[in-house]
Structures are given as structure tokens and as C-alpha cells.
VEXNUVO-341188 format. One record per residue: residue in three letters; y, z, x of N, C-alpha, C in turn. Coordinates in steps of 0.05 Angstrom, whole numbers, plus 5000, padded with zeros to 4 digits. Layout:
REM VEXNUVO-341188
Ala_Y_Z_X_Y_Z_X_Y_Z_X
...
This chain:
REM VEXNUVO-341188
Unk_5281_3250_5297_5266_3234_5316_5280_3208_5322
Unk_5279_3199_5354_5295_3177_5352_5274_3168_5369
Unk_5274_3133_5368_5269_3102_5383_5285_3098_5394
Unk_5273_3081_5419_5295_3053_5425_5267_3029_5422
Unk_5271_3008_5411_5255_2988_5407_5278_2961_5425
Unk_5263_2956_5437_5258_2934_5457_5251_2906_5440
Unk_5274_2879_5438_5266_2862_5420_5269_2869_5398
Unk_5287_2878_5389_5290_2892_5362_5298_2864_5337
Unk_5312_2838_5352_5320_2813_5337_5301_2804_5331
Unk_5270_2809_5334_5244_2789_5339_5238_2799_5307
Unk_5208_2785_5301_5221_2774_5282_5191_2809_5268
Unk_5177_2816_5288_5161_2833_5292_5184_2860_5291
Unk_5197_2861_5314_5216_2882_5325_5233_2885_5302
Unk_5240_2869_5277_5254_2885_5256_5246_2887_5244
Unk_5209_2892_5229_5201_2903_5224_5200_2933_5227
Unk_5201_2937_5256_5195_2963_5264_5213_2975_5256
Unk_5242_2960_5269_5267_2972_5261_5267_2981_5223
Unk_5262_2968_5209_5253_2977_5181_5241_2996_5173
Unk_5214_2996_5180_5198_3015_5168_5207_3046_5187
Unk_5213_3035_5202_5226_3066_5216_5250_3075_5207
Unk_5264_3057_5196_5284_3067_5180_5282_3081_5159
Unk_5258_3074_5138_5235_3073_5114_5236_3107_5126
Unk_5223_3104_5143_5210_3134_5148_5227_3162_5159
Unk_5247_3154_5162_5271_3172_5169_5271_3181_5199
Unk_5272_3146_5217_5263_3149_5245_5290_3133_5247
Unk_5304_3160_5272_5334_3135_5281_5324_3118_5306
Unk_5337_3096_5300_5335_3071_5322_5354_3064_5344
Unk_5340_3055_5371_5366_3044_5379_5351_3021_5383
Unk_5365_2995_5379_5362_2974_5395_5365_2965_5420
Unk_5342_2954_5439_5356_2942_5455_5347_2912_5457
Unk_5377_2897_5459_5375_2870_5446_5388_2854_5469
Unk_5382_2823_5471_5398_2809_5489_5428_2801_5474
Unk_5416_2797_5444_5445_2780_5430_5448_2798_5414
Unk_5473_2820_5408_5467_2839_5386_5470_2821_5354
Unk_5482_2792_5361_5490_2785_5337_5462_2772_5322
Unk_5440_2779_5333_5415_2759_5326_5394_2786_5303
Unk_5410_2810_5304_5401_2834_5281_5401_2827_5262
Unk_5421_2808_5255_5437_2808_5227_5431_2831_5212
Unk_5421_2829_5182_5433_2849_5170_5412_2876_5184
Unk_5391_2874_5202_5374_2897_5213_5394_2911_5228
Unk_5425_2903_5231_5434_2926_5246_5447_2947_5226
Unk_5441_2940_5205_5460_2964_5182_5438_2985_5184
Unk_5414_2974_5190_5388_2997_5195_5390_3015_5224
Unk_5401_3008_5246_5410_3029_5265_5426_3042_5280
Unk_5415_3055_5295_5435_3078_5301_5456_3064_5322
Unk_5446_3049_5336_5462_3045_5363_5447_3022_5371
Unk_5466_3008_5387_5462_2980_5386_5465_2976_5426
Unk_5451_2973_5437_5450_2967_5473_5445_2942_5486
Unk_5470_2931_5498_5440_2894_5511_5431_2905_5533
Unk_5416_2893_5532_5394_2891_5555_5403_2887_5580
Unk_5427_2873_5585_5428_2869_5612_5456_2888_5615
Unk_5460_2905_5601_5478_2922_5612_5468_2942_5637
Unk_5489_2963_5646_5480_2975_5679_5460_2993_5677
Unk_5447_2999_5697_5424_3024_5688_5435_3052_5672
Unk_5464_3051_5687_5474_3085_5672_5468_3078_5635
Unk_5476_3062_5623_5483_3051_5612_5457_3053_5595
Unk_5437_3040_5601_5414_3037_5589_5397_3063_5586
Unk_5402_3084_5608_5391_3109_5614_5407_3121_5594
Unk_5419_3117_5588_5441_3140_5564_5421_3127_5534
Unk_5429_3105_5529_5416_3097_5514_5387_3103_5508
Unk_5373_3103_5520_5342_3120_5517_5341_3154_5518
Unk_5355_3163_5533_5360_3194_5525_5355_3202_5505
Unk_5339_3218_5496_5337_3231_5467_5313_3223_5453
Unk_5304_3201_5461_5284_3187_5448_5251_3192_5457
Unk_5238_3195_5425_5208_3202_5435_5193_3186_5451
Unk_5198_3151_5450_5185_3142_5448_5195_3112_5455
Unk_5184_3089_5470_5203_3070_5481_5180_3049_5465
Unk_5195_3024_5447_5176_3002_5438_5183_2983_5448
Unk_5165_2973_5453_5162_2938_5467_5155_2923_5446
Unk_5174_2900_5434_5169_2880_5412_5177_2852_5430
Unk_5174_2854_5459_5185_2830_5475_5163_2806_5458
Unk_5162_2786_5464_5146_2764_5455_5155_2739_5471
Unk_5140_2737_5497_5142_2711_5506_5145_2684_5494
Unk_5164_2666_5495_5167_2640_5490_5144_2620_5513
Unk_5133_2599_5504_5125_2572_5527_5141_2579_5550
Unk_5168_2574_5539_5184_2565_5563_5205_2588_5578
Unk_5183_2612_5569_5202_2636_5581_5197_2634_5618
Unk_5206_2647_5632_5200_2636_5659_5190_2662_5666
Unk_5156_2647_5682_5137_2673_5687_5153_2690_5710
Unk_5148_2727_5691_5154_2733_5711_5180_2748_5698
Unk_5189_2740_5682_5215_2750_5671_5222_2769_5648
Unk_5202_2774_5631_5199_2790_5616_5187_2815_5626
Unk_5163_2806_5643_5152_2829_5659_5171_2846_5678
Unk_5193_2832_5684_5209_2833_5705_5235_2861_5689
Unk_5243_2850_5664_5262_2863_5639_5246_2891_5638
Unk_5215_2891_5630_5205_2918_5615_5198_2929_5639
Unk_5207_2924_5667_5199_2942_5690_5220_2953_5689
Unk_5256_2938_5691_5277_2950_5692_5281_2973_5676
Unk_5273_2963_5640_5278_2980_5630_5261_3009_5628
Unk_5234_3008_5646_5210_3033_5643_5234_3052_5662
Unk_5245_3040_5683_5257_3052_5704_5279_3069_5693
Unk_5292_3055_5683_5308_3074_5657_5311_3092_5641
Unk_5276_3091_5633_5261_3106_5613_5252_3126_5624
Unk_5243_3127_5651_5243_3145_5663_5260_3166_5672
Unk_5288_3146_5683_5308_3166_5689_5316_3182_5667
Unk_5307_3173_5641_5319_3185_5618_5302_3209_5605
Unk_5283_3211_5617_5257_3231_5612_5243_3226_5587
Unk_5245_3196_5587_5219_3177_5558_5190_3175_5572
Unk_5171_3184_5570_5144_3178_5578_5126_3164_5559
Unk_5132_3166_5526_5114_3148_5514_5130_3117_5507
Unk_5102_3103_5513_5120_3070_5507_5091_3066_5496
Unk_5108_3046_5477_5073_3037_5458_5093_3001_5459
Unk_5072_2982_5459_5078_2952_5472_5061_2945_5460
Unk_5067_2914_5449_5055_2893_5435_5049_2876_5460
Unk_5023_2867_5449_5009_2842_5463_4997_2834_5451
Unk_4965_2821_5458_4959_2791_5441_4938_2806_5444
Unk_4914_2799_5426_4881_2807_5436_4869_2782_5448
Unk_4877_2758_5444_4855_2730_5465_4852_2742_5499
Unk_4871_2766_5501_4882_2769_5536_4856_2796_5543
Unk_4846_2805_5522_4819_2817_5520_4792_2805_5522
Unk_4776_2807_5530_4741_2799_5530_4744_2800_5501
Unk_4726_2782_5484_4717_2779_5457_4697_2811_5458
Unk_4696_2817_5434_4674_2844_5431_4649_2834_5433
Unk_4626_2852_5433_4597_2840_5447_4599_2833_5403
Unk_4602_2835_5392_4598_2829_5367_4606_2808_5354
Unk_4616_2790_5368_4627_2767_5365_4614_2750_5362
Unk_4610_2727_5347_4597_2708_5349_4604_2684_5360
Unk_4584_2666_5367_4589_2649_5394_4593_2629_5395
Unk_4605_2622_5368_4627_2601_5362_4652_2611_5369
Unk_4657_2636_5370_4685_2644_5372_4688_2649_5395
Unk_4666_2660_5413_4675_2665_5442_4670_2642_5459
Unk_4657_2626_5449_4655_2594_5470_4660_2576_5459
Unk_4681_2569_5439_4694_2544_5427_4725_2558_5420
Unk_4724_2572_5397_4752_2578_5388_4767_2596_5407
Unk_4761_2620_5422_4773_2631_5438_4780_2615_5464
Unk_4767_2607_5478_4772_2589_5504_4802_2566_5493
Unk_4793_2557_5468_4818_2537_5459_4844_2548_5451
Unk_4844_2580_5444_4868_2587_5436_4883_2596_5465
Unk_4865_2601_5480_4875_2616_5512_4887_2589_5519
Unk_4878_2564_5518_4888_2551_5527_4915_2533_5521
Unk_4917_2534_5492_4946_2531_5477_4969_2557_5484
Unk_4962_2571_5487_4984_2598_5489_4973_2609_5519
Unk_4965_2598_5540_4959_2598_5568_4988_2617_5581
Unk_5013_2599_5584_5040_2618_5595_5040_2641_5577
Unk_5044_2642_5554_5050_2667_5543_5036_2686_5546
Unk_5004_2681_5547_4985_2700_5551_4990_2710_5578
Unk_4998_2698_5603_4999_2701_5625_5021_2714_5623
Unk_5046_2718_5613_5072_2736_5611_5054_2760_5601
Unk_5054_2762_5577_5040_2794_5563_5022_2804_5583
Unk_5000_2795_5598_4983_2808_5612_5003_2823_5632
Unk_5018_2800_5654_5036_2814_5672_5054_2844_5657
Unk_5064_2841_5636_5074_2855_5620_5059_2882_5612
Unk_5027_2880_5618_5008_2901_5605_5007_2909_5634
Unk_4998_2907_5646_4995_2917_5682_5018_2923_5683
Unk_5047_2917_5692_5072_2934_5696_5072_2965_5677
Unk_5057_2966_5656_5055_2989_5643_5026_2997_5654
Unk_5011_2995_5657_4983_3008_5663_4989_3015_5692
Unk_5008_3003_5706_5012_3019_5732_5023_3036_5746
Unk_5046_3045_5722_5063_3061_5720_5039_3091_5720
Unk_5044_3110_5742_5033_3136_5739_5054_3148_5719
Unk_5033_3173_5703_5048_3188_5689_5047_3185_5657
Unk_5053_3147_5660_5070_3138_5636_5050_3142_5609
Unk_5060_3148_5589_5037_3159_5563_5034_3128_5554
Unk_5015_3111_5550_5028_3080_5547_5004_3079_5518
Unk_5011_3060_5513_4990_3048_5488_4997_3014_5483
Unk_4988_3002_5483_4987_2975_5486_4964_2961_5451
Unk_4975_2955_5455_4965_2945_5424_4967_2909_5425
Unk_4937_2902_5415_4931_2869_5419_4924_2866_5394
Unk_4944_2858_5378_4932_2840_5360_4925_2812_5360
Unk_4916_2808_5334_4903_2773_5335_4924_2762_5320
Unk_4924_2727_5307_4945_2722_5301_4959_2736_5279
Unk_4982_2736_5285_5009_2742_5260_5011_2729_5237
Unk_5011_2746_5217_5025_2737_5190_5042_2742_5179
Unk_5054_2726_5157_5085_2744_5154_5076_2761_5125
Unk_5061_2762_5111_5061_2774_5092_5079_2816_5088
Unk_5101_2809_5084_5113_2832_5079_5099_2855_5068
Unk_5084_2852_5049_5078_2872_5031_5050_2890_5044
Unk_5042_2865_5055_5012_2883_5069_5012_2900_5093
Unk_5005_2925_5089_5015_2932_5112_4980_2950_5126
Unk_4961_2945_5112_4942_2957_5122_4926_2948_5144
Unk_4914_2955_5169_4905_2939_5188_4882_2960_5197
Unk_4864_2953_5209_4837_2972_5226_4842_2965_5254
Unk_4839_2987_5270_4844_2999_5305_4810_2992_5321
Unk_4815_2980_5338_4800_2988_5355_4806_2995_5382
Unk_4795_3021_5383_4796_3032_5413_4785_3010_5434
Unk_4799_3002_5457_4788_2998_5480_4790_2966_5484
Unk_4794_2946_5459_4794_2925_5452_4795_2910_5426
Unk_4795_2878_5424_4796_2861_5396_4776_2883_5375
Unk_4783_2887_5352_4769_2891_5329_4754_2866_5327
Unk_4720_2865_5316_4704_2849_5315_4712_2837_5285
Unk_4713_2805_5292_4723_2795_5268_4752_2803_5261
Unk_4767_2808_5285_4790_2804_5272_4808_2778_5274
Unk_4809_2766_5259_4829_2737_5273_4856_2736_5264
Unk_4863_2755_5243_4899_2765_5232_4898_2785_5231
Unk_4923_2792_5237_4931_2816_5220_4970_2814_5212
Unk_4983_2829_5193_5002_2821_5184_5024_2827_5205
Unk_5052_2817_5215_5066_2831_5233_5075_2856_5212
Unk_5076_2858_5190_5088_2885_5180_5065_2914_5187
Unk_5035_2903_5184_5019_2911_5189_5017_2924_5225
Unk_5024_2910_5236_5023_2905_5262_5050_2930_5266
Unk_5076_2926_5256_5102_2949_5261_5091_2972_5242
Unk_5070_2980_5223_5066_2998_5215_5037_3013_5237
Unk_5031_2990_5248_5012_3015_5275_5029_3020_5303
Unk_5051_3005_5305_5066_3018_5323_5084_3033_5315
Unk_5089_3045_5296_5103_3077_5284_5076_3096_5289
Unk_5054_3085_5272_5038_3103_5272_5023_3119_5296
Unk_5021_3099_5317_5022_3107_5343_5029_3132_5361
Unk_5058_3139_5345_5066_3165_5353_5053_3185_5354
Unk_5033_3187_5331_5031_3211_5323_5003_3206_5322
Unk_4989_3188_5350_4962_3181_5356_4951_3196_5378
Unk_4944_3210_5388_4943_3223_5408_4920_3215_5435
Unk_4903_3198_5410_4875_3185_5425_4883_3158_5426
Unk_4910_3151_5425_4911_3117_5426_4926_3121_5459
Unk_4929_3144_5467_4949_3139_5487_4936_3130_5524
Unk_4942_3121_5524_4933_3109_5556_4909_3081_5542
Unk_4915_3083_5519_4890_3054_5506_4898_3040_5503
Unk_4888_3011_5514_4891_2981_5494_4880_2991_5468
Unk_4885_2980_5442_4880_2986_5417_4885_2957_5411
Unk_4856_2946_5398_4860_2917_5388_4862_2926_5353
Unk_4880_2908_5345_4879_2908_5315_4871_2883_5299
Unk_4871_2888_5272_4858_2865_5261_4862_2878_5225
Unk_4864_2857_5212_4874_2854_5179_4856_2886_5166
Unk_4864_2899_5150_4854_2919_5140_4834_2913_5112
């Protein structure tokens, strides 16, 4: 079974690249800087930048079950441009006969669940949308370029904030949106539901919010 993971330097995306290694899943990267892997490139198969030609990138996805998005907007990424990268590369993915893509995003870019309580949906949520405002506005553009793709098998996954805790890797799914009460979950946690994804059959065409296990 092979990947190509998208953002594979991030700090999420070599996770993935890991535990898929872990699991006896070959990888390809596709990276802007290959030298930003460090030692995560002794973990794959083949190494692609991003802004190489379409033949190029279409060869590179060939073979593969499954296309991962670990992009992660910066503040000062310029709107428009990330969304702009994971359109090129779906086009690719296509030519290459890849139909599943499973993609990281945020859950604040979701409605709070009706189970929420109303400190969180009318104080703390309105304030985090508003500190991470551009980035949220990249990932959404980023979730629509995939939800409008006909055909495409997609799964989109929103978690809440990131943690680095290595060792934890358990997290709870919710279909359709944010898990209630979720406000972390681990990024190892987070690259162990995008492996698991594959082999989800009811996560596909779903936002899936996650949250700490």
C-alpha cells in the first residue's frame, strides 16, 4: 500500500509519515523544501516538490491509495494559495487515478455542536475565530476545493487544538462535525485518524471532527 502525503515537513505531516511507516505503509512526500524532512526522509519511499511539472507530480501519485493533506496555513500565507497548491495537486491526482484524499483542517471553521455550552460558543469560540481569522479562511477555501470536486472519495477531518504529546495517540470521531467538548486532541493522535481513515468507509464524503480520546 502506498501514500503520497502533502506537507510531509509539517510538523503533523511527519507524524503521518511515521506511523505509516510503523504500519508497513510506503510513502511519498510531497514537499516544497525536501531538506526540511530531516531525518523523516530515511522513513520514505520517494521524495517530490511541489512545484515540479504536472507529468511529474502525476507519476508521483500513481500507485497510491490515497492522497493526504497535512498543508497548514501560516498568518502570513497569502489567501488563496494553499487552496490554489491542493487544487493543482487534486488535478494530478486525478490524472493519476487517486480518488481518496483525506485533509486536515481546524474544527472552530464548524458550527459549535448543539451540546456545547454557552460560554464556549459565545465567548471562547468567537475569540479563537478571531485570532486564527486568515488561517481559518485558507483551510475553509481548502475544504470547498475538495467538497467540489465530483467523484472525489474526500474526508476532511477538523480537529481542535494540537498537542505534541508523542505517546498519546487515542482520539474520539465525530461524524458530521466538532466532537462535544472537544478542545485537544494530540497531533500524533490526529496522524493516527488519518491512517485510520483508509480503512473508514463511513468517514468518506464526511467532515469528521475529532477531539482527545
Amino acid at each position: 500500500m502506498k501514500i503520497c502525503v502533502l506537507g510531509a515537513t509539517g510538523r503533523t505531516g511527519k507524524l503521518v509519515v511515521g506511523q505509516a511507516h510503523e504500519r508497513g505503509i510506503d510513502v511519498t512526500a510531497l514537499v516544497r523544501d525536501p531538506a526540511r524532512l530531516g531525518p523523516t526522509r530515511e522513513l520514505v519511499n520517494d521524495v517530490t516538490p511541489i512545484d515540479a511539472d504536472d507529468a511529474v507530480l502525476t507519476a508521483a501519485l500513481a500507485g497510491s491509495v490515497a492522497l493526504v493533506s497535512a498543508l497548514g496555513p501560516l498568518r502570513e500565507t497569502p489567501r488563496g494559495e494553499l487552496a490554489g497548491l491542493l487544487t493543482r495537486i487534486l488535478e494530478s491526482a486525478d490524472r493519476a487515478g487517486v480518488s481518496r484524499v483525506v485533509s486536515i483542517s481546524a474544527a472552530p471553521i464548524s458550527p459549535p455542536p448543539a451540546g456545547e455550552s454557552a460560554a464556549y460558543r459565545r465567548v471562547v469560540l468567537p475569540a479563537i475565530r478571531r485570532v486564527f481569522r486568515l488561517q481559518y479562511q485558507e483551510l475553509a477555501l481548502m475544504d470547498a476545493a475538495l467538497m467540489a470536486r465530483p467523484g472525489l472519495d474526500w474526508t476532511i477531518l477538523r480537529p481542535p487544538r494540537l498537542t505534541n504529546s508523542a505517546a498519546a495517540q487515542s482520539y474520539r470521531a465525530e461524524i458530521g462535525g466538532p466532537a462535544v467538548g472537544g478542545r485537544t486532541v494530540t497531533r500524533a493522535g490526529l496522524a493516527k485518524a488519518v491512517l485510520d481513515s483508509l480503512a473508514r468507509p463511513d468517514w468518506s464524503r464526511q467532515i469528521v471532527g475529532l477531539a482527545a480520546g
